[in-house]
C-alpha positions as CSV (number, residue, x, y, z in Angstrom):
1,X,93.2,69.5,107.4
2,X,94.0,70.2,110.9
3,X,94.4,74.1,110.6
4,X,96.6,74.6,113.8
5,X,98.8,72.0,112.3
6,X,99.0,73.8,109.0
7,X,102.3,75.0,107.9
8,X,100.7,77.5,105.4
9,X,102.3,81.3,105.7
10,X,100.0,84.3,105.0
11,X,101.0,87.5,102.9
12,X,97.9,89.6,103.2
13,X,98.6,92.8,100.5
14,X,96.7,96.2,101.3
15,X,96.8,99.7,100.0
16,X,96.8,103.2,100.9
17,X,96.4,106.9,100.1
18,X,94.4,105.8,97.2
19,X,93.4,103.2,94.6
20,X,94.8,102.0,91.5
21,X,98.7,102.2,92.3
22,X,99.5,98.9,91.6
23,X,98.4,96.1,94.6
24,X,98.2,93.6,92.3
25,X,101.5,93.8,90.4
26,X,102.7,94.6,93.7
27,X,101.2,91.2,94.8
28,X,102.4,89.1,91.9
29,X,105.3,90.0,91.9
30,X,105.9,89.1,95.9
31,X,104.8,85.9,94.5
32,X,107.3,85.5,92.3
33,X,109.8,86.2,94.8
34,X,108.6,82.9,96.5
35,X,108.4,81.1,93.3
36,X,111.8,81.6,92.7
37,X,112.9,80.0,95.8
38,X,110.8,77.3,94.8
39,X,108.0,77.6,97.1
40,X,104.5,76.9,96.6
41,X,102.2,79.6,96.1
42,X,98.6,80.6,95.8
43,X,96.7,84.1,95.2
44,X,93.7,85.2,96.5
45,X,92.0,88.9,95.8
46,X,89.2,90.5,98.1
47,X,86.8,93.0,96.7
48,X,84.8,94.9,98.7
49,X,81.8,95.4,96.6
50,X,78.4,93.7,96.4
51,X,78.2,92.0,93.1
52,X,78.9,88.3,93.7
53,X,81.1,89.0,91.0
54,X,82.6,91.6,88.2
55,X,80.7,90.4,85.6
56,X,78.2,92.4,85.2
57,X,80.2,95.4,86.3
58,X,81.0,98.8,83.4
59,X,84.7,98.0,82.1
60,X,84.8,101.9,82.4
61,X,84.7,101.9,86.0
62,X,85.9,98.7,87.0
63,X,88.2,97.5,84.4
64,X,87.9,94.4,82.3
65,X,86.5,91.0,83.5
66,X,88.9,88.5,83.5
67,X,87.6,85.0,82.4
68,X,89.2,81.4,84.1
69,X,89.0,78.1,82.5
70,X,87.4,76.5,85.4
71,X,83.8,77.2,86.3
72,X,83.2,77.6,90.2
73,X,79.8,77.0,91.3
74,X,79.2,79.1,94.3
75,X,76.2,77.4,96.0
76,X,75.7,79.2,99.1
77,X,73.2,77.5,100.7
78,X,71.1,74.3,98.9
79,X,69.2,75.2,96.1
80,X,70.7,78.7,95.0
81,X,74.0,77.8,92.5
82,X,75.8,80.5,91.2
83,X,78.5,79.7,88.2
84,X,81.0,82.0,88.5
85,X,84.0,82.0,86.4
86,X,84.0,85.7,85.3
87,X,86.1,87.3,88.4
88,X,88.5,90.4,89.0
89,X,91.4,91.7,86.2
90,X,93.7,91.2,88.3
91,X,94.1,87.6,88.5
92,X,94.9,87.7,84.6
93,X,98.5,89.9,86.2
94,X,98.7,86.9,88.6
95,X,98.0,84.4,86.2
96,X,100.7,86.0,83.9
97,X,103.3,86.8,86.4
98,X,103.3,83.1,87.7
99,X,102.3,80.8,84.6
100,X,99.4,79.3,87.1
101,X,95.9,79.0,85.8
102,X,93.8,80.5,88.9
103,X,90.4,79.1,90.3
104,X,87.5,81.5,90.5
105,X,86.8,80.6,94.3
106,X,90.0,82.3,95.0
107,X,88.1,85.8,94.2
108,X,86.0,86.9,97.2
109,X,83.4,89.8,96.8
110,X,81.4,91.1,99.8
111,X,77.8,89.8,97.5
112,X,79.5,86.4,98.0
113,X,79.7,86.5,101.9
114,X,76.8,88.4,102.5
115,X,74.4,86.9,100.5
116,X,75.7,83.3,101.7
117,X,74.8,84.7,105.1
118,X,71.7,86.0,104.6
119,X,70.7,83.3,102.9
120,X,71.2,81.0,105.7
121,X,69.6,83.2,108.3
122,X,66.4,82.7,105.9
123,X,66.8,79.0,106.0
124,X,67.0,78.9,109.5
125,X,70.8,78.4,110.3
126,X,70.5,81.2,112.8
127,X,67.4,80.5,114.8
128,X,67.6,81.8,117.9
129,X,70.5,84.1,116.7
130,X,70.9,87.9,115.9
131,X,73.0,87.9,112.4
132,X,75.9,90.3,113.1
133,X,78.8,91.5,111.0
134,X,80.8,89.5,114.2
135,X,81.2,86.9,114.0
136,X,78.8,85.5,111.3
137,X,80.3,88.2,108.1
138,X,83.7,87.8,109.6
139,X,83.6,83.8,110.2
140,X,82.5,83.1,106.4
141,X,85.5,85.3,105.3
142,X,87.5,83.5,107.3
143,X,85.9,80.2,106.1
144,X,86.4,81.2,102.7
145,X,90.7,81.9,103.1
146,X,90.6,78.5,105.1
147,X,88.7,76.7,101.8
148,X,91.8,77.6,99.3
149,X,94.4,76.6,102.8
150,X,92.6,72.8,102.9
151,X,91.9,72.2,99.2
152,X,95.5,73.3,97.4
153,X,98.0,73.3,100.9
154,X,100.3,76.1,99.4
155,X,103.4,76.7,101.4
156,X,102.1,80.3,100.8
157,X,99.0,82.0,100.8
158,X,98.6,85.5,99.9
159,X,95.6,87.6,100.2
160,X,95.3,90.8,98.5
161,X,92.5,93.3,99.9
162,X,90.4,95.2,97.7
163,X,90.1,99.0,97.6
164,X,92.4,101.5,99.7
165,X,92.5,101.4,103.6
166,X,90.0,102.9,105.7
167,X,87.1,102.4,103.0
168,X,83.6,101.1,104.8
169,X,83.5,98.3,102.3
170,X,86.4,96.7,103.4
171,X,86.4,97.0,107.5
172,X,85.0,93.5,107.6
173,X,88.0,91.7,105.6
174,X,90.4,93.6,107.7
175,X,88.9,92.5,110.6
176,X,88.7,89.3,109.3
177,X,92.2,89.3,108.4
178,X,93.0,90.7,112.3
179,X,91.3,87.7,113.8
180,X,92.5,85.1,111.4
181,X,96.2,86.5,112.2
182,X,95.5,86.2,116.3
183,X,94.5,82.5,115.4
184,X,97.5,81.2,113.5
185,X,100.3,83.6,114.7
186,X,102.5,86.5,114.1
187,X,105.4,84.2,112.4
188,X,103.2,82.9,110.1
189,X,101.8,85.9,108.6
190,X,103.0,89.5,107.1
191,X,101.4,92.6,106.4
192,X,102.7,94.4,103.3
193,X,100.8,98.1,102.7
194,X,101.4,99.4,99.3
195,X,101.3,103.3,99.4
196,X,101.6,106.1,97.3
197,X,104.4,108.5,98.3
198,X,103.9,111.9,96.1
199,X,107.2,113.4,94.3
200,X,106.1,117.2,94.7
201,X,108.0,119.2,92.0
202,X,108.1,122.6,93.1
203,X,109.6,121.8,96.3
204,X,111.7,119.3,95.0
205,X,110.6,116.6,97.7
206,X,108.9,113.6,98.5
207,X,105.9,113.6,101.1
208,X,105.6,111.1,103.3
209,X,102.7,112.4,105.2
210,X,100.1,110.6,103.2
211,X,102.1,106.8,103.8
212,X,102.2,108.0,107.9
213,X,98.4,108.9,107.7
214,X,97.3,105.4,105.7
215,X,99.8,103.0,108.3
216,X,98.3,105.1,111.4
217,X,94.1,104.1,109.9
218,X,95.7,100.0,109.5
219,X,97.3,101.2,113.2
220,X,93.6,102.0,114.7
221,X,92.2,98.5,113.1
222,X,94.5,96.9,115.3
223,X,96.7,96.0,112.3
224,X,100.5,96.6,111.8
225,X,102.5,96.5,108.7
226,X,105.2,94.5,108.5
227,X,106.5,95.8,105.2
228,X,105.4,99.0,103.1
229,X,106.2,99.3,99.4
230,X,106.0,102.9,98.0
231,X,104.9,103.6,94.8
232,X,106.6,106.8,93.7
233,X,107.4,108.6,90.2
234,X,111.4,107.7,90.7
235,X,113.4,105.4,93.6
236,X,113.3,107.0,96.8
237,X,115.9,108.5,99.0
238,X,117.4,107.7,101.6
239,X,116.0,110.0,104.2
240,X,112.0,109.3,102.7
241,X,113.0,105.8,103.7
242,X,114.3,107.2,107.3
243,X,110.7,108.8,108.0
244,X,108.6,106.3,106.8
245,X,110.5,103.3,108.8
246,X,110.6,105.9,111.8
247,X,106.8,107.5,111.5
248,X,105.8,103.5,110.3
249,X,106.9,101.7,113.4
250,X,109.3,99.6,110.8
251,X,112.4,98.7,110.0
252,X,114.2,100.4,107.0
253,X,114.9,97.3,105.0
254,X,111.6,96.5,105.3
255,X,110.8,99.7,103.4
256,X,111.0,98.8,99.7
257,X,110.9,101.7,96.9
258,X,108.8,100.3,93.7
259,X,109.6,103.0,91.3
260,X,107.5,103.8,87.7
261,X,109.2,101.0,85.3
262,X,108.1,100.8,82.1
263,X,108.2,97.0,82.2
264,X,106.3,95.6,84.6
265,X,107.7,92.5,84.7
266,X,110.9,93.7,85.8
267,X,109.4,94.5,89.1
268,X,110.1,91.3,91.1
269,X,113.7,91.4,90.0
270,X,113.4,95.5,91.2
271,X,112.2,93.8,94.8
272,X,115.0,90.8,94.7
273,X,117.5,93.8,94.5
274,X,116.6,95.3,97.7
275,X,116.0,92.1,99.2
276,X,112.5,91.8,99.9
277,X,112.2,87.8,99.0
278,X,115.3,87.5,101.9
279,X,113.9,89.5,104.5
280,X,110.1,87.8,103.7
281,X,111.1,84.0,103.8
282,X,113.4,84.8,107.3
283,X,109.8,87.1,108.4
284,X,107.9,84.4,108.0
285,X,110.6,81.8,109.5
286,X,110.9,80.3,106.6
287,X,113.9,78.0,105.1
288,X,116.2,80.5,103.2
289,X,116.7,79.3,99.6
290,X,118.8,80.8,96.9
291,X,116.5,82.7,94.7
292,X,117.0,81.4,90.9
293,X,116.1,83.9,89.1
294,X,117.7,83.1,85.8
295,X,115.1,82.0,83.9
296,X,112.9,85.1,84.3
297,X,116.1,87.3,83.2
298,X,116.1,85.3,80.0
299,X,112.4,85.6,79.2
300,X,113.0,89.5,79.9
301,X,116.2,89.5,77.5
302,X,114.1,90.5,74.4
303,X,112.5,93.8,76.0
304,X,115.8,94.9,75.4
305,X,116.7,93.7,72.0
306,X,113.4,95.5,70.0
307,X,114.9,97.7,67.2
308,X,111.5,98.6,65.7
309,X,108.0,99.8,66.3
310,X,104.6,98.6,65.1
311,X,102.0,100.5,65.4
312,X,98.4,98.6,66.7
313,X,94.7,100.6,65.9
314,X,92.3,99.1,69.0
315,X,89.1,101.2,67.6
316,X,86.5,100.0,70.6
317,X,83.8,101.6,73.0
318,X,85.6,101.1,76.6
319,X,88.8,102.9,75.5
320,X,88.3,105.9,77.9
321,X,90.1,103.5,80.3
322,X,93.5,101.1,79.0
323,X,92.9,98.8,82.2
324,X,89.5,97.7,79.8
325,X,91.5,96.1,77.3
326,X,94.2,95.4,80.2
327,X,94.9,90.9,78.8
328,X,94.7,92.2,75.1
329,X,97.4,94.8,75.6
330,X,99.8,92.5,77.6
331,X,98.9,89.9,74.8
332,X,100.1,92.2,72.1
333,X,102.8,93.5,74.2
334,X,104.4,89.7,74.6
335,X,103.7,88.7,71.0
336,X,105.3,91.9,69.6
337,X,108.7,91.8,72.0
338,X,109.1,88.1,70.9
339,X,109.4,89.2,67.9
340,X,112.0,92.0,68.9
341,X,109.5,94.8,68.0
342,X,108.1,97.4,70.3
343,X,104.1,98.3,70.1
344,X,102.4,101.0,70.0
345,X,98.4,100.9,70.7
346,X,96.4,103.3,69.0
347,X,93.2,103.9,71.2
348,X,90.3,104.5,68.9
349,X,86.7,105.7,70.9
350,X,84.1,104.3,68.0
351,X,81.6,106.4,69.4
352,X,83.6,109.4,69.1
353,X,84.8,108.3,65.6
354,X,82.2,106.6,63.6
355,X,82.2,108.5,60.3
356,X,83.9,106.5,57.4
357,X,86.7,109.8,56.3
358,X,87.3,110.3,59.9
359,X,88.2,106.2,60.4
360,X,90.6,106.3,57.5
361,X,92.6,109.0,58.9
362,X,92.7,107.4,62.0
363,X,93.8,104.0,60.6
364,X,95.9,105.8,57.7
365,X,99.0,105.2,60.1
366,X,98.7,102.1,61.7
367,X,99.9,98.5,60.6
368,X,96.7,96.4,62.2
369,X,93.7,96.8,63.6
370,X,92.4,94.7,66.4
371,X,88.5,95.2,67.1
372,X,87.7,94.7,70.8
373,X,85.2,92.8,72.4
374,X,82.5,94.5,74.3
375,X,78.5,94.5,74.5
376,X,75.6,96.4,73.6
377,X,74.8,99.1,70.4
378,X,76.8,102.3,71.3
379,X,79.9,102.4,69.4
380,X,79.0,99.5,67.2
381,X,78.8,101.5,64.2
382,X,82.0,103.3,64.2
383,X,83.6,99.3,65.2
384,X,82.2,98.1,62.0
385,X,83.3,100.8,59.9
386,X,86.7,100.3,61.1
387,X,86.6,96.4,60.0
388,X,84.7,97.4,56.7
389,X,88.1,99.4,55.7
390,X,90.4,96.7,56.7
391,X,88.3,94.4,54.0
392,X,88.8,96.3,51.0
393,X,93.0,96.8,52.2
394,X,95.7,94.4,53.1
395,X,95.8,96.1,56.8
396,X,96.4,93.4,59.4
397,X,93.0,92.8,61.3
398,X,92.1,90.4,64.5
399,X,88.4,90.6,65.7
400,X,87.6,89.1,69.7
401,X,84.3,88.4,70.1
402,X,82.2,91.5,69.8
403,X,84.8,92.7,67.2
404,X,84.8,89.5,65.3
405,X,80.7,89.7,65.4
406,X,80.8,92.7,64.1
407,X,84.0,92.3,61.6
408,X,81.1,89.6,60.3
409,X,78.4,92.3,60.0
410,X,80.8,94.6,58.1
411,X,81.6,91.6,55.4
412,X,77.7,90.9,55.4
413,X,77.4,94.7,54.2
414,X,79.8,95.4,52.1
415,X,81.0,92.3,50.6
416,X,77.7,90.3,50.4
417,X,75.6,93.5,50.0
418,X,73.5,92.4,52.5
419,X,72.1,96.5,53.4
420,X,70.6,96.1,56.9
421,X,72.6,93.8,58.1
422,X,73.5,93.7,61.8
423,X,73.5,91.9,65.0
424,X,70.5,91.3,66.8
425,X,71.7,92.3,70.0
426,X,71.8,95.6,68.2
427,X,69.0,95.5,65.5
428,X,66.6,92.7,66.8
429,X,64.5,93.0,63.5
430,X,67.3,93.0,61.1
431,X,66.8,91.3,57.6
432,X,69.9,90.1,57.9
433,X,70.6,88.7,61.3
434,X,74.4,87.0,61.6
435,X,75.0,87.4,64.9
436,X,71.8,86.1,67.0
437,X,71.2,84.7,70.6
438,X,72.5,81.3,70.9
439,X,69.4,78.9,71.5
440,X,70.0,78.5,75.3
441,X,70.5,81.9,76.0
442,X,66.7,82.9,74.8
443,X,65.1,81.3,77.9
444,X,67.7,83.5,80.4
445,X,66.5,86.5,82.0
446,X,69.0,86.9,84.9
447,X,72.4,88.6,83.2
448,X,75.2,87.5,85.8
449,X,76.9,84.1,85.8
450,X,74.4,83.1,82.1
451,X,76.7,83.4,79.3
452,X,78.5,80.8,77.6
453,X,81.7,81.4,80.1
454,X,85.1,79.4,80.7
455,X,87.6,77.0,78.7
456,X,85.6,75.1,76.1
457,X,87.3,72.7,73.3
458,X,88.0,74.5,70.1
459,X,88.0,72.2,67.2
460,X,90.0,73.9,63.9
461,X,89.6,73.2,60.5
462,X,92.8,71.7,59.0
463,X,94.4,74.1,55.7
464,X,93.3,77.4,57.4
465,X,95.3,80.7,58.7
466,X,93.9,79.5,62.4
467,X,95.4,75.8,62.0
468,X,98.7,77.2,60.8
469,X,99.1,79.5,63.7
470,X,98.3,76.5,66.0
471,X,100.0,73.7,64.2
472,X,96.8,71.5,65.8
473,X,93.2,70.2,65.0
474,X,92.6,71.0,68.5
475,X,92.7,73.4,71.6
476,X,91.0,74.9,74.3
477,X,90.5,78.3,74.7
478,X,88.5,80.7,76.9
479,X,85.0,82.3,76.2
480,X,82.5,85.1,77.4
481,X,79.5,85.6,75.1
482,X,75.5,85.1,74.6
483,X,75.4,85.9,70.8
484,X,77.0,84.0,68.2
485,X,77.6,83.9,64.1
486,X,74.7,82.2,62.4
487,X,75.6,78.8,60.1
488,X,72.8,79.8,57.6
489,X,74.2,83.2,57.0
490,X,78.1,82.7,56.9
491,X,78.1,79.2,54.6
492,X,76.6,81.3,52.1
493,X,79.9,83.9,52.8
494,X,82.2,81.3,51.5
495,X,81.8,81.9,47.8
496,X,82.7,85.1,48.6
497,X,86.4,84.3,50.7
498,X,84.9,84.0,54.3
499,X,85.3,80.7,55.8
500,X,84.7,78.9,59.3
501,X,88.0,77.9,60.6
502,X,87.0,76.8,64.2
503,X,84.0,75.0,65.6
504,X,82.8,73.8,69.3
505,X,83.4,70.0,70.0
506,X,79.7,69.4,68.6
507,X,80.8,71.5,65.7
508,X,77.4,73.8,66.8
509,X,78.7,77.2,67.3
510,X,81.6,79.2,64.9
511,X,83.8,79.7,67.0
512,X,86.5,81.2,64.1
513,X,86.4,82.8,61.1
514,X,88.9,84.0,58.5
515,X,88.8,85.8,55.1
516,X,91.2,83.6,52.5
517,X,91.2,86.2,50.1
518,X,93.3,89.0,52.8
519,X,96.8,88.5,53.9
520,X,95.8,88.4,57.4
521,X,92.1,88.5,58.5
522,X,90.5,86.3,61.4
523,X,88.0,87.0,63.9
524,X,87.3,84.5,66.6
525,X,84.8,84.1,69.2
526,X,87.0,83.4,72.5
527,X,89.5,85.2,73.9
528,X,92.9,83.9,73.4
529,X,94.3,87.0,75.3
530,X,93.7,85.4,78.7
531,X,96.3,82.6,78.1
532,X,99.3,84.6,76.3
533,X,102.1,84.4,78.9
534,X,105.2,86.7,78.4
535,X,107.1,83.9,77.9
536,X,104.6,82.1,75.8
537,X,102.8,84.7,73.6
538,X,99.5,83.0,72.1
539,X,100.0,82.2,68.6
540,X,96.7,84.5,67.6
541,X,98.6,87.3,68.7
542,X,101.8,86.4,67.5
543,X,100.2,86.1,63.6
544,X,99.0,90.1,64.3
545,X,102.2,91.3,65.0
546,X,104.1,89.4,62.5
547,X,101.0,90.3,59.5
548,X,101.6,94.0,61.1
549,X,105.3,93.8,60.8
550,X,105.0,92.7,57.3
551,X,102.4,94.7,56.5
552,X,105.0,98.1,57.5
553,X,107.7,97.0,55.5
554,X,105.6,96.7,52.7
555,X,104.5,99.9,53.2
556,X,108.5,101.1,53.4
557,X,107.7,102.9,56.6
């Protein structure tokens, strides 16, 4: 493609005052604003650290890892290939806000531009060169935006940045961003800085200092927002929109209030209101099209209509942070208002609780349990206690990976009365190993990029709980795992109610299984949380709430 002839516009999304106040709702939500007008859009996220990507990363610190169905494989320079399909979470809010499966290549980390670099300065690329943050760093940034530009043309490309503004980790994507903006022009890009703007209680007042102080650092890096969305406990008045456009250098429609909303999903009808998707399309000299926004009111229509509660017990070992779990609890959250009920999770930290008498109490309340995925032996325990009590009562349960390893291990125990056994990425010498390495995964020693990742077939046995959820032989579904259930160990579970109900295309690796002798028992090995939609719950999740629902009014509660 002949870049200067390119009629792609840029929306590059960064944040202030500090991290974690919603850049990439705020950014897929803009998106939506386009989609609505029937543009063509594409998403891009920037993080700043040095991993090439999250996978290997604490879900306590960074959040959960979201998985794509396509495998990238980022070869930086001939003869070093990395698959990477494992990328930031918040491509799952993109992916779920526009119905759009994304591509791992459209996640950039700094390990991914600096090790590309460095790798070619050791090859020789550079002879004769001194390898500098300009322009080499900055030049493969700016290679990599241009990639997604020539391979998928999008009317609309926007770029979210990583971290908050005036971190060291991300000088080199704003400068990158500066200089790619010099190159293609003013009218075909905007800056929109997401900021926090403080609601201080005992004054009674807003403070906009902290929005001034983020806009003047972007100001010093040679960057001006063109919009600035504030976050803020409740809409903002009037005069906090005075200062900010006055202090900002901006106009005051340009100066959009995004409010706490307990639906999230609402927000790009919240921006449509104070017409942001107007004011963007004519910013960007863009052809002005009447928004249709109809069909996203109608797939909001039934958060309004839920007249009852169900209550969801997510016992797991990450739990100290929501944003862990963040595709399983919009997963439940879209199965549960389709079926006009409202959810309440029930965070259960395994470590914390592991003792049987304190898991009962815990679950005594709850109408289904969903056992998380995770790795590794702390918590593991307390996880299979909690499936062990679901077995011996008709409580709703749904095990993901991890949890439906170990839901196996509890059914081993106490059904089979198999004592000792476990999974052998917790007990290697366990007599009774029914979760082991897969084959292939013996002969890895490097951890990032080498699990069984991405969309694989799932073939599913006909007459089962699975094949009635899915009406289908046949699906495809996303996975992230190095262990799997043994064949030897669960065939000789079925005399005792557990069956396989899903296979691999080579019908290898379990990839389901289900106990036929509970109203509602299944645990499979992918992760159908990363393709439930709002407006298309996965059918997994819809079979949870509707067991859970049952499960309450049989209760009488």
């Amino acid at each position: 493609m002949n870049r200067k002839k390119s009629n792609t516009r840029f929306v590059f999304v960064t944040g202030g005052v500090l991290s974690g106040i919603g850049k990439g709702v705020t950014t897929a939500s803009i998106a939506k604003l386009f989609q609505f007008r029937g543009y063509n859009i594409r998403i891009m996220k920037i993080d700043p650290y040095l991993n090439v990507d999250p996978g290997t990363l604490n879900p306590i610190e960074h959040g959960e890892v979201f998985v794509t169905d396509k495998t990238w494989i980022f070869e930086p320079v001939e003869g070093f290939r990395f698959p990477i399909c494992e990328i930031d979470l918040d491509f799952g809010t993109y992916e779920r806000f526009t119905g759009m499966n994304v591509h791992p290549s459209q996640n950039i980390t700094s390990g991914q531009i600096y090790i590309s670099v460095i790798l070619e300065e050791r090859k020789g690329t550079y002879l004769g060169r001194t390898v500098q943050i300009i322009p080499h760093i900055i030049d493969r940034i700016k290679e990599r935006i241009w990639q997604v530009v020539d391979e998928q043309e999008p009317d609309i490309l926007l770029v979210e940045i990583g971290g908050t503004v005036g971190d060291i980790e991300a000088m080199p994507f704003l400068e990158a961003v500066r200089q790619l903006v010099r190159e293609v022009g003013r009218q075909r890009s905007a800056f929109v800085h997401v900021t926090l703007v403080p609601y201080i209680a005992s004054v009674g007042e807003f403070k906009t200092k902290p929005t001034q102080h983020s806009v003047h650092t972007l100001q010093g890096l040679g960057l001006q927002p063109d919009f600035i969305i504030c976050r803020a406990e409740r809409p903002l008045p009037e005069s906090a929109v005075e200062k900010i456009a006055l202090f900002c250098n901006v106009p005051e429609d340009r100066v959009v209030s995004n409010p706490d909303i307990q639906i999230i999903y609402r927000l790009p009808l919240a921006f449509e209101e104070q017409g942001l998707g107007t004011t963007l399309t004519k910013h960007l000299d863009m052809q002005s099209r009447n928004p249709d926004i109809a069909p996203w009111e109608k797939m909001l229509e039934p958060f309004d209509a839920a007249y009852e509660t169900v209550a969801i017990a997510m016992p797991g070992k990450y739990t100290l942070l929501s944003d862990s779990y963040k595709s399983i609890s919009e997963a439940l959250m879209h199965a549960a208002i389709s079926n006009s009920v409202n959810l309440n999770i029930k965070w259960i930290e395994t470590q914390e609780h592991c003792e049987e008498n304190d898991l009962r109490k815990e679950l005594q309340h709850v109408d289904g349990v969903l056992l998380t995925p995770g790795f590794g032996s702390r918590g593991a325990e307390g996880m299979i206690c909690a499936a062990a009590i679901t077995l011996e009562t008709d409580l709703p349960f749904l095990g993901i990976c991890f949890g439906a390893q170990l839901g196996t291990v509890a059914f081993a125990r106490n059904v089979m009365k198999w004592k000792g056994a476990h999974t052998t990425e917790v007990e290697p010498d366990s007599l009774y190993p029914v979760v082991d390495l897969m084959d292939e995964q013996k002969i890895k020693s490097d951890k990032g990029g080498t699990m069984r990742l991405g969309g694989h077939q799932v073939e599913i046995v006909e007459n089962t709980k699975l094949y009635s959820l899915y009406g289908s032989v046949q699906t495809r579904e996303r996975f992230r795992h190095r262990y799997h259930l043994i064949d030897r160990y669960i065939s000789k579970m079925k005399n005792e109610g557990l069956i396989v109900s899903a296979y691999d295309s080579e019908r290898r690796i379990i990839n389901a299984i289900e106990y036929t002798k509970h109203p509602y028992w299944i645990g499979v090995q992918f992760h159908p949380e990363f393709r439930s939609r709002p407006d298309a719950p996965h059918p997994i999740y819809l079979g949870l709430i509707r067991a859970a629902l049952e499960y309450k009014r049989q209760r009488g509660n």
